[in-house]
PDB file of N, CA, C and O in Angstrom:
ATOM      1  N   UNK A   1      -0.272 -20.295   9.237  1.00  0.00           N
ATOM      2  CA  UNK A   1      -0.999 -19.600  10.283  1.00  0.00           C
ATOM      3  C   UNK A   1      -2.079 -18.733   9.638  1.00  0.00           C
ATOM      4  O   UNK A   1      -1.787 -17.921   8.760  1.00  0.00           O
ATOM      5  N   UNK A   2      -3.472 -18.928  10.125  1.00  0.00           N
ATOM      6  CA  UNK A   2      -4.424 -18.673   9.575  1.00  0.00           C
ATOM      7  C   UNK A   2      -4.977 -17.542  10.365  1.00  0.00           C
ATOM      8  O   UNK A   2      -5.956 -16.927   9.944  1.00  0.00           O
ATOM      9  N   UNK A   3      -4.400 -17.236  11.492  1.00  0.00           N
ATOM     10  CA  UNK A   3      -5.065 -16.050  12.766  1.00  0.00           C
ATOM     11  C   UNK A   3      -4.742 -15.141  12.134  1.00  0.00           C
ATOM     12  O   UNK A   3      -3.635 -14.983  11.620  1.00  0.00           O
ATOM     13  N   UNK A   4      -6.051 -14.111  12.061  1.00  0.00           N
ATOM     14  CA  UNK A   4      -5.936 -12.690  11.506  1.00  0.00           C
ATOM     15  C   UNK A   4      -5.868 -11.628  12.767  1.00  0.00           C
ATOM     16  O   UNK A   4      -6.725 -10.812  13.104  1.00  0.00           O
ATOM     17  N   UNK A   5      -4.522 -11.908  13.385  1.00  0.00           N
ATOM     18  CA  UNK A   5      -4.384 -11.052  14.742  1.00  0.00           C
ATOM     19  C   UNK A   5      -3.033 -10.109  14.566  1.00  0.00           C
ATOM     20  O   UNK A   5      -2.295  -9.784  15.496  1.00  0.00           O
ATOM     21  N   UNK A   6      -2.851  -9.706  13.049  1.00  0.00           N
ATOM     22  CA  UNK A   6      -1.538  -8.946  12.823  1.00  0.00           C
ATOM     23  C   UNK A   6      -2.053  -7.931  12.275  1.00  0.00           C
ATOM     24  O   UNK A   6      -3.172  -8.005  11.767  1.00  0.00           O
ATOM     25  N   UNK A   7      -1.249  -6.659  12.275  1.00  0.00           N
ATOM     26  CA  UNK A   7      -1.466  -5.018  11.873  1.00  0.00           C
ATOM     27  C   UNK A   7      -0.453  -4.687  11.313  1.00  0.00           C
ATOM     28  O   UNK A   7       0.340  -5.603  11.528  1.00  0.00           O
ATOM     29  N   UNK A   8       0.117  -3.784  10.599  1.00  0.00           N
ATOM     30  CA  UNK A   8       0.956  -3.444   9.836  1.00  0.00           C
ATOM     31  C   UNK A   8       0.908  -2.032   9.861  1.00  0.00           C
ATOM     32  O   UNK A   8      -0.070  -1.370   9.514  1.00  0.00           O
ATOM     33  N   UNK A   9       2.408  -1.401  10.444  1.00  0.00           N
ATOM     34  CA  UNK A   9       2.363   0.016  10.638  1.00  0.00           C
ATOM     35  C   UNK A   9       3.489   0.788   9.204  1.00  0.00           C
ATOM     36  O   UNK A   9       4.222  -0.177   8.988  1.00  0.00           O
ATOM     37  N   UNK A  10       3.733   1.370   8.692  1.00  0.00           N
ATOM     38  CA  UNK A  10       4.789   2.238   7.554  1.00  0.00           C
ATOM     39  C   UNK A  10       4.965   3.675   7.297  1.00  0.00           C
ATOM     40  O   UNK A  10       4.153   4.464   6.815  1.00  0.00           O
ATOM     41  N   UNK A  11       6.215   3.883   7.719  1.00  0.00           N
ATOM     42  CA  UNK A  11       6.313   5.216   8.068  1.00  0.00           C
ATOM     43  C   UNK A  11       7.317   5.651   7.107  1.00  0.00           C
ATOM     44  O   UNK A  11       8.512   5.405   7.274  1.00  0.00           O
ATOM     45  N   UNK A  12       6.873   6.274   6.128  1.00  0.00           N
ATOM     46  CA  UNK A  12       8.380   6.572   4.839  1.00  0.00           C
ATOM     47  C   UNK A  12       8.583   8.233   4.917  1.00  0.00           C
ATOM     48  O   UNK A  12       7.593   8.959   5.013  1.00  0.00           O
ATOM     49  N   UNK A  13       9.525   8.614   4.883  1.00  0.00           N
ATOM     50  CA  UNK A  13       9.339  10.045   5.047  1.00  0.00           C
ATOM     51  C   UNK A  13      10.540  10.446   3.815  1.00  0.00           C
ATOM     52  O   UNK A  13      11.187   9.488   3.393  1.00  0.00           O
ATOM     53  N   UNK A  14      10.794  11.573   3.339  1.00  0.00           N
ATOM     54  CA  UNK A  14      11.389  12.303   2.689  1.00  0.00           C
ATOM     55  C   UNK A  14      10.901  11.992   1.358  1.00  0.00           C
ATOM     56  O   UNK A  14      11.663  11.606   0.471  1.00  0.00           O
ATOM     57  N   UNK A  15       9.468  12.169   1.168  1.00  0.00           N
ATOM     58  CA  UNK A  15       9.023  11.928  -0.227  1.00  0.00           C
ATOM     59  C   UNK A  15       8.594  13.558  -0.873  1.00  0.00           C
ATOM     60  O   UNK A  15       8.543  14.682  -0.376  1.00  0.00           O
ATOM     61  N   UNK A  16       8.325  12.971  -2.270  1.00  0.00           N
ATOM     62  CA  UNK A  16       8.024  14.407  -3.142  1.00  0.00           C
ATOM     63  C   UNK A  16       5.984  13.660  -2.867  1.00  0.00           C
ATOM     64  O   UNK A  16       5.659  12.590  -2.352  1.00  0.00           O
ATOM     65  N   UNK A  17       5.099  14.726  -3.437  1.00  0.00           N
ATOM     66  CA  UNK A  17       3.685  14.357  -3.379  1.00  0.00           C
ATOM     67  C   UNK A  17       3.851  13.743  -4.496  1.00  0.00           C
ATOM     68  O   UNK A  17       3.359  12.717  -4.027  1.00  0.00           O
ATOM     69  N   UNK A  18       4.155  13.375  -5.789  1.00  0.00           N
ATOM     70  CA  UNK A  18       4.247  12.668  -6.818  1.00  0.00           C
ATOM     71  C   UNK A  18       4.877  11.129  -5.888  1.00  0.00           C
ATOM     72  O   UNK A  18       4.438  10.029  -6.224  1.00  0.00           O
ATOM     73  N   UNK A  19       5.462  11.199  -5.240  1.00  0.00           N
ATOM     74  CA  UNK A  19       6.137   9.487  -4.572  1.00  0.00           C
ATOM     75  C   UNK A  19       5.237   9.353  -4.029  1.00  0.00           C
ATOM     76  O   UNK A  19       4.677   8.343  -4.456  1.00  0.00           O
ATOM     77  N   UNK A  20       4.470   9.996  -2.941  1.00  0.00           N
ATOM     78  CA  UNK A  20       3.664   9.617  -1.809  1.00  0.00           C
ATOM     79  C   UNK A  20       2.357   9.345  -2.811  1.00  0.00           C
ATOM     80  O   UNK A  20       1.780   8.258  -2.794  1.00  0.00           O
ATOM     81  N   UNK A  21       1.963  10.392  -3.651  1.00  0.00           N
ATOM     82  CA  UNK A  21       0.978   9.361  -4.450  1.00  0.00           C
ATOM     83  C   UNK A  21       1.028   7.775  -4.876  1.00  0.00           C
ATOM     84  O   UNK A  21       0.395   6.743  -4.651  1.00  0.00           O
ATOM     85  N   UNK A  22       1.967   8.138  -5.496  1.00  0.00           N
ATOM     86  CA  UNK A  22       1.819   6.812  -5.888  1.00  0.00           C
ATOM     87  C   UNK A  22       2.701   5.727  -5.401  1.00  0.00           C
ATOM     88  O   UNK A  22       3.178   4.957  -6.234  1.00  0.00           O
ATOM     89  N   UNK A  23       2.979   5.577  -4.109  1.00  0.00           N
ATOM     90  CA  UNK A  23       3.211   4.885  -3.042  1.00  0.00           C
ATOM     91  C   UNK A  23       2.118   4.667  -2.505  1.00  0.00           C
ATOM     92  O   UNK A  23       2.240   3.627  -1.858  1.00  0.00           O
ATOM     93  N   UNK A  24       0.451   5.336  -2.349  1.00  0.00           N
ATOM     94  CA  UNK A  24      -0.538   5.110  -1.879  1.00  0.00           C
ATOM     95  C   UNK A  24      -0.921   4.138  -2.776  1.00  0.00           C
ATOM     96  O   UNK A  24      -1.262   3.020  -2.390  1.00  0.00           O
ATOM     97  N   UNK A  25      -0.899   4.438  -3.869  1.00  0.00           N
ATOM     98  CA  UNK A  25      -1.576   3.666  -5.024  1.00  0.00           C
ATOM     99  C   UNK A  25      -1.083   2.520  -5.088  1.00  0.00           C
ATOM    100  O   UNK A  25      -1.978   1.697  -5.282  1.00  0.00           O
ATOM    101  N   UNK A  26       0.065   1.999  -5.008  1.00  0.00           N
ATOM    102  CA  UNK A  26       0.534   0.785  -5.249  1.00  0.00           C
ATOM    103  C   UNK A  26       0.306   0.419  -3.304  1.00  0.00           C
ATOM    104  O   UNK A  26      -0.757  -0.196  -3.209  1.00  0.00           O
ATOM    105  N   UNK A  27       0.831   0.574  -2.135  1.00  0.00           N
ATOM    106  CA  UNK A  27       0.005   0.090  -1.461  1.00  0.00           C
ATOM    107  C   UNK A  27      -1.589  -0.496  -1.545  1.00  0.00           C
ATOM    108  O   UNK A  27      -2.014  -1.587  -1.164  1.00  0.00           O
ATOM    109  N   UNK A  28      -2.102   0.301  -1.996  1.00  0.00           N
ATOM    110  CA  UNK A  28      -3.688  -0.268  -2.067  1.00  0.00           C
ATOM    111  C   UNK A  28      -3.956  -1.426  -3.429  1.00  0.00           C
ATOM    112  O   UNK A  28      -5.087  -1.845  -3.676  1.00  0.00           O
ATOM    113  N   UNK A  29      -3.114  -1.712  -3.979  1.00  0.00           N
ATOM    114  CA  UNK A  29      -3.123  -2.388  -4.879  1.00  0.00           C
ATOM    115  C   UNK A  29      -2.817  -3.419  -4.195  1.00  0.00           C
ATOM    116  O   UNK A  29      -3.716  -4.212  -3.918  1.00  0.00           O
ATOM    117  N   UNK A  30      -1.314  -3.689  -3.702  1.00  0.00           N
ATOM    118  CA  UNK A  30      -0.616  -4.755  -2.947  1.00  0.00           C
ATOM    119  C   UNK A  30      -1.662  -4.855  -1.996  1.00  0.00           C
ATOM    120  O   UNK A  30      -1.928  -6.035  -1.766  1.00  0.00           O
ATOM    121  N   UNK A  31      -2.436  -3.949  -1.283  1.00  0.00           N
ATOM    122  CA  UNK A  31      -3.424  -4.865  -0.522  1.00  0.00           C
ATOM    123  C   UNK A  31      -4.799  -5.953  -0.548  1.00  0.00           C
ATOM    124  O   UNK A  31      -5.172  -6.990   0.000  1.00  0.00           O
ATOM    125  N   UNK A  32      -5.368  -4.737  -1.810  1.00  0.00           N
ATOM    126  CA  UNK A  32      -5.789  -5.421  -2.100  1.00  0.00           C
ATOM    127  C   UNK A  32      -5.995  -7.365  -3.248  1.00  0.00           C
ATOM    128  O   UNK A  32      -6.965  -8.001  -3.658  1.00  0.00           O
ATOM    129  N   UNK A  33      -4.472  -7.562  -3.304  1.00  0.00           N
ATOM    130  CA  UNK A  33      -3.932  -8.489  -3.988  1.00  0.00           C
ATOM    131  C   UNK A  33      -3.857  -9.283  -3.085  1.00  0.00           C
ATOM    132  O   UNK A  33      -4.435 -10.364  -3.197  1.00  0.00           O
ATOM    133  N   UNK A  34      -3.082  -8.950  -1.875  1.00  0.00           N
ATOM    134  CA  UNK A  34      -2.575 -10.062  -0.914  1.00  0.00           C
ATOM    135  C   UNK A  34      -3.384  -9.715   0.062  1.00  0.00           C
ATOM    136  O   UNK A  34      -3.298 -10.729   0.755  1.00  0.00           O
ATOM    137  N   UNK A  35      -4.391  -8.746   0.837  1.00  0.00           N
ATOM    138  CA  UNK A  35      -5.136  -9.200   1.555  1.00  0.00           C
ATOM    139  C   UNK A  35      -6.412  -8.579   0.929  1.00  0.00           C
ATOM    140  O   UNK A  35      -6.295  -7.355   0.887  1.00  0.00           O
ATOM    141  N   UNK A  36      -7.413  -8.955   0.503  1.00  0.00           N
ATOM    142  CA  UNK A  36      -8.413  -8.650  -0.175  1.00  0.00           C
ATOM    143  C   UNK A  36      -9.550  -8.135   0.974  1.00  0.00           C
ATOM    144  O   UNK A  36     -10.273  -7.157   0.792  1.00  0.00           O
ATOM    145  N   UNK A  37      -9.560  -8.615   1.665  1.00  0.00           N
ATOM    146  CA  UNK A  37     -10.613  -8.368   3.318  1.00  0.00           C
ATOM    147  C   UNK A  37     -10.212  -8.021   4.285  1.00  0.00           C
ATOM    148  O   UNK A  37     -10.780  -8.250   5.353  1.00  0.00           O
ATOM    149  N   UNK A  38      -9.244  -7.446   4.185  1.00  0.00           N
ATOM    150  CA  UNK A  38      -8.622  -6.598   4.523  1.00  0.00           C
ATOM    151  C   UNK A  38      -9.128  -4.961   5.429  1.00  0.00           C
ATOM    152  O   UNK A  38      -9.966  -4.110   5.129  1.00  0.00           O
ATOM    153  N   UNK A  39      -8.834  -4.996   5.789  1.00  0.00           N
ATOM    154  CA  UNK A  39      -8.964  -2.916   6.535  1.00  0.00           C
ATOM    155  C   UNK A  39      -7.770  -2.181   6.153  1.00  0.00           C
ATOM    156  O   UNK A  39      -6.736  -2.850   6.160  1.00  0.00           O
ATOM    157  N   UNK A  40      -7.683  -1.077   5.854  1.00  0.00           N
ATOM    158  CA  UNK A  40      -6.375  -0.420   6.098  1.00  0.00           C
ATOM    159  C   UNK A  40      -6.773   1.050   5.850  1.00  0.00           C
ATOM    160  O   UNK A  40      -7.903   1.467   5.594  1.00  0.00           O
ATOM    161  N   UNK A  41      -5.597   1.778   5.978  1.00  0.00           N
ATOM    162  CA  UNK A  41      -5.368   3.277   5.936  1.00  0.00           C
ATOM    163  C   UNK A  41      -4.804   4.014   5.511  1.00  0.00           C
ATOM    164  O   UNK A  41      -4.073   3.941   6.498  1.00  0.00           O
ATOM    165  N   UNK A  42      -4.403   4.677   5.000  1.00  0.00           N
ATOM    166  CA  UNK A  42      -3.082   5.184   4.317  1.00  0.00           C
ATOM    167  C   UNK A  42      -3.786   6.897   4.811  1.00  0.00           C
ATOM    168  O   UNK A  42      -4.914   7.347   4.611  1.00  0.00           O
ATOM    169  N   UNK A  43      -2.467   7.586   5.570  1.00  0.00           N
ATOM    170  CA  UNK A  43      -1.842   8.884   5.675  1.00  0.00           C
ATOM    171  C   UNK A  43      -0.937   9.369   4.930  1.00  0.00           C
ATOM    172  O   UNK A  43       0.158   8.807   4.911  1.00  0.00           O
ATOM    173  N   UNK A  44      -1.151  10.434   4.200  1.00  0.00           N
ATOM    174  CA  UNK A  44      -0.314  11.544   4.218  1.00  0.00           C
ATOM    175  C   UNK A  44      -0.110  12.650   4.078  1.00  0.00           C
ATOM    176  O   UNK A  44      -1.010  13.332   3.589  1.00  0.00           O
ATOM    177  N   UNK A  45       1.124  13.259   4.443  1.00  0.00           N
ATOM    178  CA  UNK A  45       1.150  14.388   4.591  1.00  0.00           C
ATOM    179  C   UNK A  45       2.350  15.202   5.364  1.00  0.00           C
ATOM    180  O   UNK A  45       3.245  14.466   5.779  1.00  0.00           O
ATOM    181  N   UNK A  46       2.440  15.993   5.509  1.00  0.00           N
ATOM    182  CA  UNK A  46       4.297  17.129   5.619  1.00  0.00           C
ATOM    183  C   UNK A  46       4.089  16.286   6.777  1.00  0.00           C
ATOM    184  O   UNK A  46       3.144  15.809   7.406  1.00  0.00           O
ATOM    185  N   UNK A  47       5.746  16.299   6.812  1.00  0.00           N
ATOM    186  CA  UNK A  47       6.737  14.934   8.471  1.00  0.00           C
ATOM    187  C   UNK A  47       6.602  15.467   9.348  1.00  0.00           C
ATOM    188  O   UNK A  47       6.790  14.744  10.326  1.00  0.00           O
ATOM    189  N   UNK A  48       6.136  17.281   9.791  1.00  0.00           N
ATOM    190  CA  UNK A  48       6.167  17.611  10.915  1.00  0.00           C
ATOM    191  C   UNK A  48       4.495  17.226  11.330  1.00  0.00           C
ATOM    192  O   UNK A  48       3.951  17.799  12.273  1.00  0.00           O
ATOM    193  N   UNK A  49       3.898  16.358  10.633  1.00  0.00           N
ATOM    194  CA  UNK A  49       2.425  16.001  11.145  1.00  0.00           C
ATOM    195  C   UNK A  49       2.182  14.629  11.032  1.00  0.00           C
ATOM    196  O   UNK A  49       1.023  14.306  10.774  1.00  0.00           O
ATOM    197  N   UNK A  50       3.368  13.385  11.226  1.00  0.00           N
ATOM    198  CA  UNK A  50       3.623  12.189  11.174  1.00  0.00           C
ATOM    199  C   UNK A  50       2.889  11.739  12.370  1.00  0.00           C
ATOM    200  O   UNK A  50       2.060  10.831  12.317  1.00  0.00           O
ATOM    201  N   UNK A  51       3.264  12.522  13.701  1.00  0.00           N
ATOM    202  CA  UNK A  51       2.432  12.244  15.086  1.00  0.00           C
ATOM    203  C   UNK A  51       1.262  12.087  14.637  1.00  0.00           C
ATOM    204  O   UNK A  51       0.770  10.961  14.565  1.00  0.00           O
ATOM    205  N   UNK A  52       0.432  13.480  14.154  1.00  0.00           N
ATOM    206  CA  UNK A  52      -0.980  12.816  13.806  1.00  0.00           C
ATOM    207  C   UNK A  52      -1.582  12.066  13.005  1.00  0.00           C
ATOM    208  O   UNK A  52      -2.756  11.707  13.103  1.00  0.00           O
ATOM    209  N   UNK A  53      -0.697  11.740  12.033  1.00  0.00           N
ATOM    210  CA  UNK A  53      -0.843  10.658  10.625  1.00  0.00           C
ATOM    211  C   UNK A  53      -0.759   9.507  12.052  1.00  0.00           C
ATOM    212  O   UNK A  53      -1.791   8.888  12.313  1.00  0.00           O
ATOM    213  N   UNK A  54      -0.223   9.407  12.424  1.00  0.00           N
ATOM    214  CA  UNK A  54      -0.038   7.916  13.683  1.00  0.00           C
ATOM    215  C   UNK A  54      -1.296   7.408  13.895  1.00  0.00           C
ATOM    216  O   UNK A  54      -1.861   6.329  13.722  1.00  0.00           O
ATOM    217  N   UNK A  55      -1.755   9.224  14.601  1.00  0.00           N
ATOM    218  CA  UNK A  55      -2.882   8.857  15.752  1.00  0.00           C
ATOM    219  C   UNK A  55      -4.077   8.556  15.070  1.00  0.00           C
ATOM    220  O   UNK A  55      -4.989   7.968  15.652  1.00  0.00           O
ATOM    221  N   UNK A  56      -4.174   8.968  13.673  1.00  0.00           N
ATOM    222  CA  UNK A  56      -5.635   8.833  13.178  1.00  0.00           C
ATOM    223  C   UNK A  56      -5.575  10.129  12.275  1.00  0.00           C
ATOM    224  O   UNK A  56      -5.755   9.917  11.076  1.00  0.00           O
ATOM    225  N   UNK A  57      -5.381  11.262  12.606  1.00  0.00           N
ATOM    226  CA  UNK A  57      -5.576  12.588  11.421  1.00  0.00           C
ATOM    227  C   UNK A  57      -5.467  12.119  10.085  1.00  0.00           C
ATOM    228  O   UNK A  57      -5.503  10.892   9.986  1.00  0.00           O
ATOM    229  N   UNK A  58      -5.335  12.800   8.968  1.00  0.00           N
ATOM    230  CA  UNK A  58      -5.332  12.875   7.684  1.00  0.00           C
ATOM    231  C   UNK A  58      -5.049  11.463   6.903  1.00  0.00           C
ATOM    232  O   UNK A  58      -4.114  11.152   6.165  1.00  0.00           O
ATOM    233  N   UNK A  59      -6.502  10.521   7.450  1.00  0.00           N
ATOM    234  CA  UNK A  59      -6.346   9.061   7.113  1.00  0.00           C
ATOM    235  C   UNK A  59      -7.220   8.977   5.716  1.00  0.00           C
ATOM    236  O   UNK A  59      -8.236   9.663   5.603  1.00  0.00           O
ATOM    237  N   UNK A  60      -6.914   8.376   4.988  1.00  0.00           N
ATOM    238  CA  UNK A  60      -7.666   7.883   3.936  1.00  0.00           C
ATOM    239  C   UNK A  60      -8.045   6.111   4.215  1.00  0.00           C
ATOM    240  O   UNK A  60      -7.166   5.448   4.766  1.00  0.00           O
ATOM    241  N   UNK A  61      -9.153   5.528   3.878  1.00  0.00           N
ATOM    242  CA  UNK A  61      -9.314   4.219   4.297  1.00  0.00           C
ATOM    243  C   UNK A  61      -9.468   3.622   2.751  1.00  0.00           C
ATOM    244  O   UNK A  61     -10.181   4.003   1.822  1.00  0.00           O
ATOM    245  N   UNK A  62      -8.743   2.797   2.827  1.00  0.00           N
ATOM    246  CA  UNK A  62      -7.890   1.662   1.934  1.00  0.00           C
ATOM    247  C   UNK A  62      -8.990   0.589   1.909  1.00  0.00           C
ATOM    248  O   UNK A  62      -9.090  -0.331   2.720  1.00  0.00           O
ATOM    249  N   UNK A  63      -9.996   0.892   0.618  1.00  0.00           N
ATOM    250  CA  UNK A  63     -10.930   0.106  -0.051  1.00  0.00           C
ATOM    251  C   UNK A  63     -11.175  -0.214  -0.923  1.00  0.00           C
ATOM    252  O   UNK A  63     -11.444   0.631  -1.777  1.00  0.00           O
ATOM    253  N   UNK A  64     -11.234  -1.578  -1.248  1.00  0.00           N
ATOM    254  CA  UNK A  64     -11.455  -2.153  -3.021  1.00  0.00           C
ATOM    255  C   UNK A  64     -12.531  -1.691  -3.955  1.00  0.00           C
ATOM    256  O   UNK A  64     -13.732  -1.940  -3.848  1.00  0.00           O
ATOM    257  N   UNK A  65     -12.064  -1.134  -4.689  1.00  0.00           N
ATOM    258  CA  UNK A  65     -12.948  -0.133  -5.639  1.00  0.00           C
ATOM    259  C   UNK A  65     -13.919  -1.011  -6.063  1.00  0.00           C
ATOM    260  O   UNK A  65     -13.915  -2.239  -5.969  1.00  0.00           O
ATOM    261  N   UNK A  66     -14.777  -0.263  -6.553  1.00  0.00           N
ATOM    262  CA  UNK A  66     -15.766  -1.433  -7.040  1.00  0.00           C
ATOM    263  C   UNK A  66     -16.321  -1.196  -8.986  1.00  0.00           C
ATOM    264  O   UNK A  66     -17.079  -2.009  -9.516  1.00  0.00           O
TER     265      UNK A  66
END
């Protein structure tokens, strides 16, 4: 199946900022490996602000370095 009509949501909580770093980092790696053209986002930040990590707040956008 070749339709690019799927999204991918991940919600990990009880991390130290040393995990969540580099849980960003290797996400954006794995994305850019397996989906190269890709869009994505990566949030984070303290669990009592997960609602707005959802909605859009404290997004970083997940782009192949150049």
């Amino acid at each position: 199946e070749n339709k690019k009509d799927k999204a991918m949501v991940v919600v990990i909580s009880g991390l130290t900022s040393n995990q969540a770093g580099q849980l960003t980092k290797e996400f954006t790696k794995a994305k850019d490996k397996y989906a190269p053209k890709a869009r994505g986002t990566i949030a984070k930040g303290s669990m009592e602000n997960v609602g707005n990590m959802i909605q859009g707040g404290y997004a970083k956008k997940i782009t192949k370095k150049s």
